[in-house]
C-alpha positions as CSV (number, residue, x, y, z in Angstrom):
1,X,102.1,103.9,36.5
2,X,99.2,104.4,34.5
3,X,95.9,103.6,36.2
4,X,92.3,103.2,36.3
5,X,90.3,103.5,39.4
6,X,86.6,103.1,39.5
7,X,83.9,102.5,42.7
8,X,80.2,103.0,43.2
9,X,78.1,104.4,46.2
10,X,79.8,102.6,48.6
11,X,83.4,102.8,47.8
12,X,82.7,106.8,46.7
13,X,84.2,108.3,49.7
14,X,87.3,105.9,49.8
15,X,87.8,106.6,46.2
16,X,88.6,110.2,46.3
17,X,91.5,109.6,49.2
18,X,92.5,106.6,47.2
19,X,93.0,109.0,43.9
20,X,94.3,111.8,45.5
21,X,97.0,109.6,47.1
22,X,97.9,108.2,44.0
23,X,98.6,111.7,42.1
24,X,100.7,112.2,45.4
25,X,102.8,109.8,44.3
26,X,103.3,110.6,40.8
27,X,101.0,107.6,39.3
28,X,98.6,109.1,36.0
29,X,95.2,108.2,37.0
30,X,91.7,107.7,35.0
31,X,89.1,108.3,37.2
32,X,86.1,106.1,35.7
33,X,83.2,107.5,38.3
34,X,81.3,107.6,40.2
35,X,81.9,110.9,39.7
36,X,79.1,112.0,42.3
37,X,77.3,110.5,45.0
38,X,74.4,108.3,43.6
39,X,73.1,105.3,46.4
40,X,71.4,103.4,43.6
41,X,74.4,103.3,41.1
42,X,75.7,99.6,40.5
43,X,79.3,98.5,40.9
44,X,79.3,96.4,38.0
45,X,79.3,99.6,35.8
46,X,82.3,100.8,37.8
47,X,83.4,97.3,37.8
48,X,83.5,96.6,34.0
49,X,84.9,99.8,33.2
50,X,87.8,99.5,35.0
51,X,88.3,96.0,34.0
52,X,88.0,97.2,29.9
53,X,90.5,99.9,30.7
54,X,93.0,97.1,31.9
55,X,92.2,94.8,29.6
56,X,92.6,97.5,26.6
57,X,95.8,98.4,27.9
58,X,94.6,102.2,28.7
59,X,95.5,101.0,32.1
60,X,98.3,99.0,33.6
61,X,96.6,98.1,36.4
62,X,93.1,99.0,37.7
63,X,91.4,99.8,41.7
64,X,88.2,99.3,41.9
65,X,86.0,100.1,45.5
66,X,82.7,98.6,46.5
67,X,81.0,97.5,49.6
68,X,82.6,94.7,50.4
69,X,84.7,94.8,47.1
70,X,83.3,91.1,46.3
71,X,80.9,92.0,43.4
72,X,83.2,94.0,42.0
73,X,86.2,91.4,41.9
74,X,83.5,88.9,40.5
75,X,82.9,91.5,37.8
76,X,86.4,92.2,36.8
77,X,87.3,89.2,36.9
78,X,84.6,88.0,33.7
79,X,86.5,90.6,31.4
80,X,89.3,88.5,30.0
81,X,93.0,89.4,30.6
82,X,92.0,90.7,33.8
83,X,93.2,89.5,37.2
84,X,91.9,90.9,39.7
85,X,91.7,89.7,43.5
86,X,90.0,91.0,46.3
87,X,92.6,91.6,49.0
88,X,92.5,92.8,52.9
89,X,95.6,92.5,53.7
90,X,99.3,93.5,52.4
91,X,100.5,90.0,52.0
92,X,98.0,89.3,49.4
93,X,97.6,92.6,47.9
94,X,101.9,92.2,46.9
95,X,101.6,88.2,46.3
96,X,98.5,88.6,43.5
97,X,101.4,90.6,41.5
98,X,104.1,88.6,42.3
99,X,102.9,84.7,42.1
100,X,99.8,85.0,40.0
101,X,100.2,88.8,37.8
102,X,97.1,90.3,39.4
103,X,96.5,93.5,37.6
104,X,93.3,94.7,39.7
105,X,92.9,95.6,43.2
106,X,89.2,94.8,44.8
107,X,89.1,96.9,47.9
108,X,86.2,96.7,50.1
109,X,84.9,100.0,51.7
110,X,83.2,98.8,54.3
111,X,85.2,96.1,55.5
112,X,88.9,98.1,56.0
113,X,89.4,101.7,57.4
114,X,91.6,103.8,55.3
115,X,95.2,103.5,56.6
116,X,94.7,99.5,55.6
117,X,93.7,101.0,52.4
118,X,96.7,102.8,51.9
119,X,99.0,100.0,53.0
120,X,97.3,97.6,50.7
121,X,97.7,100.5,47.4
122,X,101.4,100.7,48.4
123,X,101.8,96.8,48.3
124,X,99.9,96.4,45.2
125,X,101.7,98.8,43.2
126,X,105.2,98.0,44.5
127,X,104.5,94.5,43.6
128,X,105.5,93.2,40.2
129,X,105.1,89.7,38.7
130,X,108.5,86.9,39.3
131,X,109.0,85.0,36.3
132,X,109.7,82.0,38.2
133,X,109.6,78.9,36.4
134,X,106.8,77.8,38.6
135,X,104.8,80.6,38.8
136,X,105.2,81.3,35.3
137,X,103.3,77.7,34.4
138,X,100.8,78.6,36.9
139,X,100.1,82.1,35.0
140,X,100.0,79.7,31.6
141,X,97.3,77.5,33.1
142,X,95.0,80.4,34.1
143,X,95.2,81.9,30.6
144,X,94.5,77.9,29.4
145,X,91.1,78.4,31.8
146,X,90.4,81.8,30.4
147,X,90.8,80.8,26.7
148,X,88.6,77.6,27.2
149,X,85.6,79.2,28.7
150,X,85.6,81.7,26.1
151,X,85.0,78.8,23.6
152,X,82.4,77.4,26.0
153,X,78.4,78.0,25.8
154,X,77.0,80.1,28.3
155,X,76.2,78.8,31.2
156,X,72.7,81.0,31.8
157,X,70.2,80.9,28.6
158,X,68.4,83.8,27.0
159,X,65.7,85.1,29.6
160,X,62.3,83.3,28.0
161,X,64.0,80.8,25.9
162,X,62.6,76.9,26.3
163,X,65.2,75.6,28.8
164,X,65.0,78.5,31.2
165,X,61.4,78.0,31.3
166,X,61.7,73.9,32.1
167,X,63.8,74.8,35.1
């Protein structure tokens, strides 16, 4: 499988385990930084990159590592056509794929040690999406979301613009 794996300071360490694992097992990986140790990078950077790789289809599925791999699920998750869920544990790391057709894997450094980390990898990328009836309707309604609040205004104004200022 063709992947993109990205993570900032805090995920840094993790990430180079997580990559050399998945060459072990015979997946092509873009590796989308940090590429060195920098304590005041930003996950979003990481974050979006990953996501645009998914979304682009340069990836099939992305891995992205932060702290507590919450900012960087937030992140991927504004890019649309991505899925991607922040997961601890195998059950959810398989049942993203397989109910809902997550296609990102938030892992958070700092919360899990790496053993979990290679459990949850091994779910994730075993996983694949049933085309249930039910979860396929599901899928259909999150795209409905997705393609709605694309239409919709922003929800933050310009910094400086009148309404901004009246708050």
């Amino acid at each position: 499988m063709r992947l993109a794996v990205g993570a900032d300071h805090a995920g840094y360490e993790l990430k180079g385990l997580v990559l050399e694992w998945l060459a072990a097992a015979g997946h092509q990986v873009v590796d989308l930084g940090a590429c060195e140790f920098d304590a005041e990078d930003d996950y979003p950077d990481f974050a979006a990159a990953v996501a645009r790789a998914v979304q682009s289809g340069e990836a099939e599925r992305g891995i992205i590592l932060c702290g507590s791999g919450v900012g960087a699920c937030i992140t991927a998750n504004k890019v649309p056509g991505v899925r991607a869920g922040l997961c601890h544990d195998t059950y959810t790391s398989h049942q993203g794929v397989e109910h809902d057709n997550m296609n990102v894997l938030c892992l958070g450094a700092r919360v899990i040690g790496i053993e979990t980390a290679r459990e949850l990898l091994q779910a994730f990328l075993r996983a694949r999406f049933l085309p249930e009836p039910r979860f396929r309707r599901r899928l259909e309604k999150l795209l409905q979301v997705e393609r709605e609040a694309r239409q919709a205004p922003s929800p933050l104004p310009p910094e400086g613009s009148p309404r901004q200022r009246s708050q």
